[in-house]
SEGUVO-326747 format. One record per residue (C-alpha): residue number from 1; x, y, z. Coordinates in Angstrom, 3 decimals, always signed. Example, Ala and Ser with C-alpha at 12.3 -4.5 7.8 and 13.67 -1.06 7.14 Angstrom:
[1, [+12.300, -4.500, +7.800]]
[2, [+13.670, -1.060, +7.140]]
This chain:
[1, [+1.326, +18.156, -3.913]]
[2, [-1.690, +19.700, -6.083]]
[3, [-2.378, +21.611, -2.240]]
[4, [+1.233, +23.540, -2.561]]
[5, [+1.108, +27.131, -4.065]]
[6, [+2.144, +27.278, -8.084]]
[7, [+5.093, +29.415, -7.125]]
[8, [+7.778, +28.846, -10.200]]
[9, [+11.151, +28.182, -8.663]]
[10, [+12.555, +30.883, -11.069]]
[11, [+10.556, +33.317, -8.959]]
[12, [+11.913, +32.255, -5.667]]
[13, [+15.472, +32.042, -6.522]]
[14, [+15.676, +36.250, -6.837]]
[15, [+15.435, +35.394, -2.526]]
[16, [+15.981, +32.158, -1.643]]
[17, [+19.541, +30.477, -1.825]]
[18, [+18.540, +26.920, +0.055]]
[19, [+16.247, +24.935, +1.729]]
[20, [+17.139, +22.201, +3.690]]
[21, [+15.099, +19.368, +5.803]]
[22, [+17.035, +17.517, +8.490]]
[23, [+14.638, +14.049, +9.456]]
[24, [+15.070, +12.954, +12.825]]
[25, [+12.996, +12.793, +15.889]]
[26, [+10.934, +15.875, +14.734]]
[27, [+11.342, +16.667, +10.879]]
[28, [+12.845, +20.616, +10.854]]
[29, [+13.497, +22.965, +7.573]]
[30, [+15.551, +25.447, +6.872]]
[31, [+15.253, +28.250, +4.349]]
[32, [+18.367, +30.190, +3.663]]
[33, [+17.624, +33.502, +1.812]]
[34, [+20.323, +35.420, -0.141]]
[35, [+20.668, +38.059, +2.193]]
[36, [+21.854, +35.820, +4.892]]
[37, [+18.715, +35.388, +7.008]]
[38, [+17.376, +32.065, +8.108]]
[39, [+14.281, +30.749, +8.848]]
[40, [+13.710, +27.314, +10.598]]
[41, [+10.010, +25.591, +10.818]]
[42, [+8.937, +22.207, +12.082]]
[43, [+7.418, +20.388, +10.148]]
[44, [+5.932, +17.808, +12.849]]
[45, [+7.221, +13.669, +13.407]]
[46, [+9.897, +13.044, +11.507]]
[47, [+11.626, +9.461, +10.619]]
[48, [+13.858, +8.477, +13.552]]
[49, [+15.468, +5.400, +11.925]]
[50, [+16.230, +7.683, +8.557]]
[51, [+19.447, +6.769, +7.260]]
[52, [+19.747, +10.715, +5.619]]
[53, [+20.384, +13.576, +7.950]]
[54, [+20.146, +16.338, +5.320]]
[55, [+18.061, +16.650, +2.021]]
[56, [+18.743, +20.169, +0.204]]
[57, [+17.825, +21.824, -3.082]]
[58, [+20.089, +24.655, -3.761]]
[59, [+17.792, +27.311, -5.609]]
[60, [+21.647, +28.421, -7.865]]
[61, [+22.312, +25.126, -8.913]]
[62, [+18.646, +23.613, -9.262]]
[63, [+20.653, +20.467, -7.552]]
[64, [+19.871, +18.588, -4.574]]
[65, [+21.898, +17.229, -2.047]]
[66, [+21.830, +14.753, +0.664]]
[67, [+24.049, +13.494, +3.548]]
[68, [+23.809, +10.256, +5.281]]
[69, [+24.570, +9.599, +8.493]]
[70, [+27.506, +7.989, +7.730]]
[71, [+28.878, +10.952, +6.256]]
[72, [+28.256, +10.780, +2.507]]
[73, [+27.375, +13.852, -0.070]]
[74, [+24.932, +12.463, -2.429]]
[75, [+24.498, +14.845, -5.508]]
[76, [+21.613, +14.629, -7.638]]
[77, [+22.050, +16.691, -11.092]]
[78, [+19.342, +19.220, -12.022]]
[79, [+17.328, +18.054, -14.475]]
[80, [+18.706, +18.194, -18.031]]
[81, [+17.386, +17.426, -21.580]]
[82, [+20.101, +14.574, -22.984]]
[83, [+18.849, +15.448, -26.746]]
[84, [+20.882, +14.539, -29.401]]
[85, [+24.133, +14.174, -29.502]]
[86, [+24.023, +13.335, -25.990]]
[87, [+25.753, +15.594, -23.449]]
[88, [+28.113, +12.801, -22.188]]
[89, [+28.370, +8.509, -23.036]]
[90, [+26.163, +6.923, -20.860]]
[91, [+27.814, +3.538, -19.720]]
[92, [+25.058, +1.398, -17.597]]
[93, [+26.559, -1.376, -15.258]]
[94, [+24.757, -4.792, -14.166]]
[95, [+25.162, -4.864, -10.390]]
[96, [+27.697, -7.348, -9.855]]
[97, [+30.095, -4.205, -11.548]]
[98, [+28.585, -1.729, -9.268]]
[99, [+29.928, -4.269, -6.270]]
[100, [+33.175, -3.940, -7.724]]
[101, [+33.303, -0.436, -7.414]]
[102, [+31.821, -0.434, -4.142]]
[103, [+34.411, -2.894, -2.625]]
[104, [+37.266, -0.134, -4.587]]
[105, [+35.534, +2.997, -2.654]]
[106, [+35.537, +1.701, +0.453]]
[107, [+38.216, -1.141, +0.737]]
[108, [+36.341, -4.145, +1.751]]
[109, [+37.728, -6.434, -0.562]]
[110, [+40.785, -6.414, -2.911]]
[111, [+40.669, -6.735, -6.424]]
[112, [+42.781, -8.233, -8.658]]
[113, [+45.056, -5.555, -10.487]]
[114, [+43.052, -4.936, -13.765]]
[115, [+39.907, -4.712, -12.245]]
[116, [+41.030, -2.450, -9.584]]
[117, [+43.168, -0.216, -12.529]]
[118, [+39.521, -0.534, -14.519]]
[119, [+37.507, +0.614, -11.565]]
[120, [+39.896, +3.457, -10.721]]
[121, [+39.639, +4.896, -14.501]]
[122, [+35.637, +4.501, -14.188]]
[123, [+35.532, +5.996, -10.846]]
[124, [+37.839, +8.697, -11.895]]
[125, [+35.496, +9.148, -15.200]]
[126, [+32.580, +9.660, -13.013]]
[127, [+33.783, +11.931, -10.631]]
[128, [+34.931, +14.210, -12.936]]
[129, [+31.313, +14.076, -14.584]]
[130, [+32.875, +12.589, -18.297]]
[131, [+29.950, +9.762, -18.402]]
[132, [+26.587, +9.264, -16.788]]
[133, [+26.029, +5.968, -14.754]]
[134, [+22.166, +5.447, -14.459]]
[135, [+20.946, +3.536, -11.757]]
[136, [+17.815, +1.445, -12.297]]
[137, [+15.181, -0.292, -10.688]]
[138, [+16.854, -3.374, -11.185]]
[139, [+19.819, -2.020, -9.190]]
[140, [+17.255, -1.304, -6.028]]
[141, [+16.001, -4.834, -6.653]]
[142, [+19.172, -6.325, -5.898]]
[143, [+20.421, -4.288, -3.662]]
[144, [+17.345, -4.281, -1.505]]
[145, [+17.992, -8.077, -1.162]]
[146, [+21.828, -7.145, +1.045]]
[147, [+21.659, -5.705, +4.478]]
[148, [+23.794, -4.133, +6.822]]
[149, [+26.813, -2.459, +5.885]]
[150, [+27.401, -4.543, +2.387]]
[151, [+24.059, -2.336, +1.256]]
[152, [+24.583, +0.497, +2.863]]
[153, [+28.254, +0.484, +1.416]]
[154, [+26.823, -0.673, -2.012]]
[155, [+23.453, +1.713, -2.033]]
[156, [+26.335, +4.922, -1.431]]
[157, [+28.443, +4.129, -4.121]]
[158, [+25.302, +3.370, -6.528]]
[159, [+24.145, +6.979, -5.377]]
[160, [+27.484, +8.865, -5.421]]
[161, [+28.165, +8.134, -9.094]]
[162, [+24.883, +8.031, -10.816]]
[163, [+23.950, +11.749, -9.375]]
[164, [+20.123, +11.093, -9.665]]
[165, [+20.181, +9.791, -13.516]]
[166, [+18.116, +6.841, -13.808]]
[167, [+17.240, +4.753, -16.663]]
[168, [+13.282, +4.737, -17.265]]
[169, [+11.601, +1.357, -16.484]]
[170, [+12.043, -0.716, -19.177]]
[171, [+8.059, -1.455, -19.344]]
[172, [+7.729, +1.882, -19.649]]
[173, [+10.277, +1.969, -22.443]]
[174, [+8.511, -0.585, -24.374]]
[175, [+5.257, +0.970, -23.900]]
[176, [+6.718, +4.395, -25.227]]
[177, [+7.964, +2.648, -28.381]]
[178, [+4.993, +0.562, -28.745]]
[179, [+2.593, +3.563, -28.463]]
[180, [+5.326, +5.309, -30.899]]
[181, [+4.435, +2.711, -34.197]]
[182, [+0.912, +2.486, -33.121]]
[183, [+0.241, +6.251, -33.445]]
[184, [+2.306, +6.098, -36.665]]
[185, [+0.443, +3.320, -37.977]]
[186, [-3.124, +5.049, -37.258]]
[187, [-2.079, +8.396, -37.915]]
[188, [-2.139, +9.605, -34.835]]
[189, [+0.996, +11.599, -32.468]]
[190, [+2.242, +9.910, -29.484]]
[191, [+3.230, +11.170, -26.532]]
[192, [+7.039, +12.542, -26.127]]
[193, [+6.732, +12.655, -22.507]]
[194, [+8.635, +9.303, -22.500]]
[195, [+11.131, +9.392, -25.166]]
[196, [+14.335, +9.770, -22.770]]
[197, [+15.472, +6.496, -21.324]]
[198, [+17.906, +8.084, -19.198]]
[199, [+16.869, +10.791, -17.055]]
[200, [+16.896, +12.983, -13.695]]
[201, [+13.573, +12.917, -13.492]]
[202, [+12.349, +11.979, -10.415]]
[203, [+10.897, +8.262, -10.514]]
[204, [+11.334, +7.253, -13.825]]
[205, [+12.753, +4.360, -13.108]]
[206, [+9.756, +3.133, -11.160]]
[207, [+6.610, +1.441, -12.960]]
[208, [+4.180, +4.102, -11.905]]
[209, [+4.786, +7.608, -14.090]]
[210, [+5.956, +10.198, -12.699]]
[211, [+5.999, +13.698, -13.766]]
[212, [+9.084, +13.955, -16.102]]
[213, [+8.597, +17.875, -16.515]]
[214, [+10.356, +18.695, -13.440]]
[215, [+12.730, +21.122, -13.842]]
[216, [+12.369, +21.655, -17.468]]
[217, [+11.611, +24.918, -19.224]]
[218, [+7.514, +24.009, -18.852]]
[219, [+7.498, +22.661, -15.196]]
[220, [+9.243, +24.263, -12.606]]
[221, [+7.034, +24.615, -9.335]]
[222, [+7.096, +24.337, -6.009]]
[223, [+4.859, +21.674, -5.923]]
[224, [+7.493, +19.616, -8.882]]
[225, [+10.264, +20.363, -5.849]]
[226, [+8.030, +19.142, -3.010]]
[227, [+7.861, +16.278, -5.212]]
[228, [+11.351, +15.319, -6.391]]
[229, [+12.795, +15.696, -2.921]]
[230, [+10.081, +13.382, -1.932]]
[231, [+10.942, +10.573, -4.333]]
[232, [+14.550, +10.933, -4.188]]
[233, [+15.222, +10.839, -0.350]]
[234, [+12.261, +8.160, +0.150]]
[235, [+14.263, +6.278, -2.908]]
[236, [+17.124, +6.914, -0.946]]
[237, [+16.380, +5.745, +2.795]]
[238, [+15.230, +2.800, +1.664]]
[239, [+17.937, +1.685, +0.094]]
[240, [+20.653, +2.877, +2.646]]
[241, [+18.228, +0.923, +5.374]]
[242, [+20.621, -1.955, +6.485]]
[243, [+17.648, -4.358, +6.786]]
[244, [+17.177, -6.752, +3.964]]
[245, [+14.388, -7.243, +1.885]]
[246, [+13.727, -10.735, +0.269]]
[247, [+12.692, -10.357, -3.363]]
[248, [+9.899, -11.644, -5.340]]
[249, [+11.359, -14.301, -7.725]]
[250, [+9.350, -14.544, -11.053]]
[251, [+9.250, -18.269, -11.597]]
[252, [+5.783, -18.516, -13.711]]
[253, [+7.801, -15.963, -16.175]]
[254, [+10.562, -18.464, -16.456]]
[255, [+8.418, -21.875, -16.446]]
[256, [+6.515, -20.598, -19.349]]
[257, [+10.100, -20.316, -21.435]]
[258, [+11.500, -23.065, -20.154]]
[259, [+8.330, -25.208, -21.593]]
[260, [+8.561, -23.751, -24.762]]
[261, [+12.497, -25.064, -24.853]]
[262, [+11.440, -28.351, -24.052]]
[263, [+8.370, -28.414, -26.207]]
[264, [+9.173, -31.391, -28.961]]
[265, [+6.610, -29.625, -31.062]]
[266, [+8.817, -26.196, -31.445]]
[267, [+11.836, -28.166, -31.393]]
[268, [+10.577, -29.945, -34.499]]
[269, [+10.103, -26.614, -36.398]]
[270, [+12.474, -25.297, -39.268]]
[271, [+14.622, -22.659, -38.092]]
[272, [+12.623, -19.815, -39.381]]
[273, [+9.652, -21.202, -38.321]]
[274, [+11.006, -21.413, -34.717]]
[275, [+11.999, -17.878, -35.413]]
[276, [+8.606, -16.588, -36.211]]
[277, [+7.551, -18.754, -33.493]]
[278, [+9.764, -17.124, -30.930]]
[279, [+9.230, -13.258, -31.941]]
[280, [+5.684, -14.450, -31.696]]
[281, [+5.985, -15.479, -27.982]]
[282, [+7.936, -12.029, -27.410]]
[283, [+4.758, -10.141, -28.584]]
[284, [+2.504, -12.271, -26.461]]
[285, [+4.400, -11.728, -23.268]]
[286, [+3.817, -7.925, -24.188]]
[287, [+0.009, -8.353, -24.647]]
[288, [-1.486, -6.738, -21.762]]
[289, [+1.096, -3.409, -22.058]]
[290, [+0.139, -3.276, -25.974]]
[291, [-3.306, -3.312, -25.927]]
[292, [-3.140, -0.309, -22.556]]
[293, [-1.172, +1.395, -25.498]]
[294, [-3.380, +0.788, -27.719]]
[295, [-6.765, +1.996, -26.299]]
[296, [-4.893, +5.051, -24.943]]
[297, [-5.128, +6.044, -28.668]]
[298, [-8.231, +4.365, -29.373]]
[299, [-7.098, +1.516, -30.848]]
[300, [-9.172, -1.590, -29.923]]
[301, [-8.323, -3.870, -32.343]]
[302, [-6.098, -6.701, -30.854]]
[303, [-5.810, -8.348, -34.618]]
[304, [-4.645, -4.981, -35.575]]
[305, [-2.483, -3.991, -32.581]]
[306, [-0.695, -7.266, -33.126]]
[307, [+0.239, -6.944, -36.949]]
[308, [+1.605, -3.441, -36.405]]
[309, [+3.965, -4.586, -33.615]]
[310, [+4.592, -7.410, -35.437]]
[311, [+5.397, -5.913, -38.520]]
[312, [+7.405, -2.350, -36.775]]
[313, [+9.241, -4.648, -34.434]]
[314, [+12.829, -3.568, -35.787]]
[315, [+11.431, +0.015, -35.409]]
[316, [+11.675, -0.600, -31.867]]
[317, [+15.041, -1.280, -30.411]]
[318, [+14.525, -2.410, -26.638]]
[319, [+11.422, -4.606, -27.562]]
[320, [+13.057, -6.327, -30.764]]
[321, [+16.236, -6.660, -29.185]]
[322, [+13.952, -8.534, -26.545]]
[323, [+12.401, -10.614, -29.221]]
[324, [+15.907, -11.641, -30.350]]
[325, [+17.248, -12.699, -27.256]]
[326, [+14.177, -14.853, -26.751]]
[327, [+14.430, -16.535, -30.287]]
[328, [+18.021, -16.799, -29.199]]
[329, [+17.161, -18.501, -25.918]]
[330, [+14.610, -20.524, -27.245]]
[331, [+16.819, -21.834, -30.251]]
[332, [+19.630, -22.388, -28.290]]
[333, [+17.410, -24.596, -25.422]]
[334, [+18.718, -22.411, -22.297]]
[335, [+17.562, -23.062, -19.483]]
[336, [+15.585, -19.771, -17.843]]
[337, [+15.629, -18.997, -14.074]]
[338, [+13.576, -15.843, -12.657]]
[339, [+16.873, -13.927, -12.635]]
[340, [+16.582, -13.748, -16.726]]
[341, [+13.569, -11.740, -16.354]]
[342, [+15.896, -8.994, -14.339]]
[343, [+18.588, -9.427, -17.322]]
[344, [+16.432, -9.522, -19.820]]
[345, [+14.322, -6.241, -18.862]]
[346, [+17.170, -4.118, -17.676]]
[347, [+20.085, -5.253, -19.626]]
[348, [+18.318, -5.531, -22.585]]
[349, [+16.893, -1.842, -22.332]]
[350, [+20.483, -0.630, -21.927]]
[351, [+21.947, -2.395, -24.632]]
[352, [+19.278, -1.498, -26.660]]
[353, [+19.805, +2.336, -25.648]]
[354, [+23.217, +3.030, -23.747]]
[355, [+26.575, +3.647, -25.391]]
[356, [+28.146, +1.115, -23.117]]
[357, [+26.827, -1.763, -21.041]]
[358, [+29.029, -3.962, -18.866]]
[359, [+27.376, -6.999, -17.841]]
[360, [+28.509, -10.595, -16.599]]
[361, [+29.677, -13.104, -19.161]]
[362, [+26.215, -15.062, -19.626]]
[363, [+24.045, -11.741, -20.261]]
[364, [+26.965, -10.626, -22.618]]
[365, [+27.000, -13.651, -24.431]]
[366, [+22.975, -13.825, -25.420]]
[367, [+23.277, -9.807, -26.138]]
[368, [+25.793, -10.095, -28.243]]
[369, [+24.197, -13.304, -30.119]]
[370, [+21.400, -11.188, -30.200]]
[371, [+22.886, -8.737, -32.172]]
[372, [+24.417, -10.152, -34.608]]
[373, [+21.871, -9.016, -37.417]]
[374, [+21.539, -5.576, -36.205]]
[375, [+23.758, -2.263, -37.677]]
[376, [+26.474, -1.752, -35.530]]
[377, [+28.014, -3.632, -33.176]]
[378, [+26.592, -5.020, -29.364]]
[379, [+27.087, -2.227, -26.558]]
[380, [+27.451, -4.844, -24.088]]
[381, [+30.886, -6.168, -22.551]]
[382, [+31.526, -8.560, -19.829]]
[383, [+34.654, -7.010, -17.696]]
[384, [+35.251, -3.744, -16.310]]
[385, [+38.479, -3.867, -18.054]]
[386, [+36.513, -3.926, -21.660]]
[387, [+33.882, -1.477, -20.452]]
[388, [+36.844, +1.326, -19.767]]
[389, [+38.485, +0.408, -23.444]]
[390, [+34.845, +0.577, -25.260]]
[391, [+34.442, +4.281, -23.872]]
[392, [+37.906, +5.396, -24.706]]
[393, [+36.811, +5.605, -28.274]]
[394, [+33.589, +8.008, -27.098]]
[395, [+35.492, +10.749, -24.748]]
């Protein structure tokens, strides 16, 4: 990328109208200039078994768009700045809602009739661009474990309606806000580069960072276009790939909670001391992230990183609402299977930062326990039905 010339995109626009890259047997692109000419270049193998047949970025629009071979438009917004008050409710859904939808768009199943009303009002809400649906990592998680046309069919719809906005990765959420009361606490500044959760960056929802200036007012190369189509239609293929991949379950994450539960020693404890006990736990499980925070801004004392979480944790809304679903777990002796960890990470960032979350009934049940001592009220909802009623009160 770093090889590409620094051309801003602003600059080529006064020319160019598209460019377009069609994979197949030998990868060709097309540049389209504004006085009608065209010039085509190969740009040597290409991906036979790609499941996109065009990736474009139109140089008016800043957007990009791709077809599948099945015959899907996949828009990806340009890059926008959410700010505050956000441009439009964001409303994130756990997958088994985005399965719904898929089964509306392309009639594989039939729903009964106020799920399939509720799914027609969302689908109608995000065509006509009235609320962002993020897709997440979790979201490629699960649907990298379908195959064949359920994924493909599932991957499409996932990609229709959430136009390119992701939601960050929620240990890079945490991270953000941890590195946010550290730099307070030791007078330092941290980093902005992080603060939106939901984005069109390319790759923020994956672990490794990204750069999240594409397409802003400071960052708008060549080399920042080479790179988002890049991400995107590599994000993309792999997901519309019918073959399955079998994910990694985290049972040592689970195993450690579920020995705490059964631990006669913390069951003894007094309610606040189980508490304590439990926010405790939350910060340890966060260790290894806090202290990388922490000597990014040359902090190296763990005693020190520790107290300052501990005593900023309801300055942090995804990471204390984490802490209080795991005191709420804990108290309540749940039992914890490697699927929580999914929950847990990606439901709890969106509750913690989306206007609406629709879940399924367990996750909904421990977020909105969870809540209960917080201002406001719990984002999350278990039906589609309740999703479309929360967001009437937002458009």
């Amino acid at each position: 990328m770093s090889e590409l010339p620094a051309f801003l995109l602003s600059e080529l626009t006064e020319s160019f109208s598209r460019i377009t890259v069609y994979p197949g047997q030998r990868d060709v692109a097309e540049v389209c200039f504004k006085n009608g000419r065209r010039a085509r270049m190969d740009l040597g193998d290409g991906i036979p078994q790609s499941s996109l047949s065009e990736i474009t970025y139109n140089f008016d629009s800043a957007a990009i768009v791709m077809k599948t071979r099945r015959g899907e438009v996949l828009n990806v917004d340009p890059r926008l700045n959410l700010g505050s008050p956000r441009v439009r409710p964001v409303v994130y859904l756990d997958q088994g809602h985005w399965s719904t939808l898929a089964k509306r768009i392309h009639g594989t199943t039939e729903l009964k009739g106020s799920d399939e009303t509720a799914a027609d009002a969302l689908i109608d809400l995000a065509r006509n661009r009235a609320i962002i649906l993020p897709m997440s990592a979790g979201h490629a998680l699960e649907t990298s474990a379908l195959f064949n046309a359920k994924r493909q069919d599932l991957a499409c719809t996932i990609f229709r309606f959430s136009r390119g906005w992701q939601m960050r990765n929620p240990v890079r959420v945490r991270k953000h806000e941890m590195g946010r009361v550290l730099a307070r606490a030791n007078h330092g500044e941290a980093s902005s580069a992080e603060s939106e959760v939901f984005s069109t960056a390319p790759g923020v929802m994956d672990l490794k960072r990204s750069p999240d200036g594409f397409l802003s007012h400071d960052c708008n190369t060549i080399a920042d276009l080479h790179f988002a189509m890049t991400v995107l239609s590599a994000t993309y293929d792999v997901l519309l790939s019918p073959e399955q991949i079998s994910p990694v379950k985290a049972t040592g994450w689970c195993e450690y909670y579920n020995e705490i539960s059964r631990d006669p020693a913390f069951l003894s404890l007094r309610r606040e001391q189980r508490r304590d006990h439990a926010l405790a736990v939350s910060l340890i499980d966060v260790g290894t992230e806090a202290l990388e925070v922490a000597s990014s801004l040359g902090v190296s004392d763990p005693e020190h990183v520790s107290a300052v979480l501990y005593e900023s944790l309801q300055d942090m809304p995804f990471l204390s609402l984490y802490a209080d679903v795991v005191d709420f777990r804990l108290s309540n002796r749940s039992r914890w299977v490697p699927n929580d960890l999914v929950d847990m990470l990606f439901l709890g960032c969106a509750s913690a930062y989306a206007d609406v979350v629709i879940a399924e009934k367990a996750a909904t049940n421990y977020l909105t326990r969870a809540w209960r001592d917080r201002n406001g009220s719990c984002p999350a909802v278990s039906t589609l039905p309740e999703g479309v009623e929360a967001l009437q009160a937002l458009l």
